[in-house]
C-alpha positions as CSV (number, residue, x, y, z in Angstrom):
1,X,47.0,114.1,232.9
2,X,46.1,117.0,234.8
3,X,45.4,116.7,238.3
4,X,43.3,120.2,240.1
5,X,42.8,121.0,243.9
6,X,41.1,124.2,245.0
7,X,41.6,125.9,248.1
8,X,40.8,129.1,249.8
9,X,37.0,129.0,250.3
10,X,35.4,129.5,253.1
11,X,32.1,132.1,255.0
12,X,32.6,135.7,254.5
13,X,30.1,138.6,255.1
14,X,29.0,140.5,251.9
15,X,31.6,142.9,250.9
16,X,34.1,140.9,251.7
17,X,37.3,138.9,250.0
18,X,38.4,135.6,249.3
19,X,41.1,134.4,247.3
20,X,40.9,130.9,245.8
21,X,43.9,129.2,244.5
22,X,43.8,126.4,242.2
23,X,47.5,124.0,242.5
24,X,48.0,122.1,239.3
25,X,50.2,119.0,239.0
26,X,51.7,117.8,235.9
27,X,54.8,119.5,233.9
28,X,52.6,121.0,230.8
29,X,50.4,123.6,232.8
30,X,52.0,126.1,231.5
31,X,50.9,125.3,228.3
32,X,47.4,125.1,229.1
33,X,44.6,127.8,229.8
34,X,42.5,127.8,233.1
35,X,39.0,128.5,234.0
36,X,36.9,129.4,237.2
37,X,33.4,127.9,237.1
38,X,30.8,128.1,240.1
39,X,27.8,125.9,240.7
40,X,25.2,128.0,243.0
41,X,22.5,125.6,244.8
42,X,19.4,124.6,242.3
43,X,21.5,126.1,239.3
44,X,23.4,125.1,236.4
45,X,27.3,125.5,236.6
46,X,28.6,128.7,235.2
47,X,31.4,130.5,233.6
48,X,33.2,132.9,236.4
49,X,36.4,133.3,234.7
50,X,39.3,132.2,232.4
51,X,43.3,133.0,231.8
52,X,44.9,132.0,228.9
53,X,48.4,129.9,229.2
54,X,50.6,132.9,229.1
55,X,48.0,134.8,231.9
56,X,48.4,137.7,229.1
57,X,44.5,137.6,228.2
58,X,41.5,137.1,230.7
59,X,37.9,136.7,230.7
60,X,35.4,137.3,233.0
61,X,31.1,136.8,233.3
62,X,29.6,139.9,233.0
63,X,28.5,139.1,236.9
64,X,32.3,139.5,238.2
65,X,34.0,141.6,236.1
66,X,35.2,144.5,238.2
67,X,35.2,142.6,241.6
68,X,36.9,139.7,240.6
69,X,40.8,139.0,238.9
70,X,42.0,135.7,237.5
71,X,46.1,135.2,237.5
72,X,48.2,132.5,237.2
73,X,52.1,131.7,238.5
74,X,53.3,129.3,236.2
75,X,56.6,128.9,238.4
76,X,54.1,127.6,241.4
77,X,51.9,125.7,239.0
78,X,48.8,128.0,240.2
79,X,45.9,130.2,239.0
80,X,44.7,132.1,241.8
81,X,40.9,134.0,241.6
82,X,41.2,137.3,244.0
83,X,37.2,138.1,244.8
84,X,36.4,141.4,246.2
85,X,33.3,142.8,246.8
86,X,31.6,139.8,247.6
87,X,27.6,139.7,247.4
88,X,25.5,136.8,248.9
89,X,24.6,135.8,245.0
90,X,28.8,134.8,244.9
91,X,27.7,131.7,247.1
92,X,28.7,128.2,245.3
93,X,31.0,126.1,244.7
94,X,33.9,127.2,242.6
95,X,35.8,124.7,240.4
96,X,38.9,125.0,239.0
97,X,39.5,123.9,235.0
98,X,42.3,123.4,232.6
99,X,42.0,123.2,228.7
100,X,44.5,121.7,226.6
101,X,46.8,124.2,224.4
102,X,44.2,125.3,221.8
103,X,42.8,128.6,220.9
104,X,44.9,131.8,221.9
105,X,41.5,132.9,223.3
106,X,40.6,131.6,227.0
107,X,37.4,129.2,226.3
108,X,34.6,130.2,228.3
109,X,32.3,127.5,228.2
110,X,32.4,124.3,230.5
111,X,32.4,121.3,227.5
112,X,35.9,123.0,226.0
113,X,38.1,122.3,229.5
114,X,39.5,118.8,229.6
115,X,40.5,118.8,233.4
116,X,38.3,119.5,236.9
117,X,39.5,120.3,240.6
118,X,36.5,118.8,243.3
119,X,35.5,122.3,244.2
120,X,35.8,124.6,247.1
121,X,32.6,126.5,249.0
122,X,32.6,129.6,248.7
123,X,29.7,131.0,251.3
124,X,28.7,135.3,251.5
125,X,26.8,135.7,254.2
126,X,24.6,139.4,253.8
């Protein structure tokens, strides 16, 4: 059992930063891979970005790539998203996700992650 909290969100003006950080409990996180997902208001949750368990490969939605960077500290049991450049069409709430030890590859899709955090807010103001 995997147990997520997210933290960090917050309001920011467009072109700002946030960092989100994403505690795991549980002595096998290491082991397991970690996604970012956001759910914007009247939409369908999507696929922000993803670390594999070593944080040696990274993926990232075609919308963030370039403004935002996924890492992880195994040692502190956290995956941290660093956003930059922050637009008004960031605003949702992010969710933190961890998948099992599977595929070397980072799954990108919400039905392969086994574990969710409640979600912060993340709000860009323009």
């Amino acid at each position: 059992q995997v147990l997520l909290v997210e933290s960090g969100g917050g309001l920011v003006q467009a072109g700002g930063s946030l960092r989100l950080s994403c505690a795991a409990s549980g002595p096998t996180f290491g082991t397991y891979a970690m996604g970012w997902f956001r759910r914007a208001p009247g939409k369908e949750r999507e696929f922000v970005a993803a670390v594999s368990w070593s944080g040696g490969t990274a993926r990232y939605s075609d919308s963030v790539q370039d403004r935002f960077t996924i890492s992880r500290d195994i040692a502190k049991n956290t995956v941290y998203l660093q956003m930059n450049s922050l637009k008004p069409e960031d605003t949702a709430v992010y969710y933190c996700a961890a998948d099992r030890p599977g595929p070397p590859r980072p799954p990108t899709h919400a039905y392969e992650y086994d574990y969710w955090g409640q979600g912060t807010q993340v709000t860009v103001s323009s």
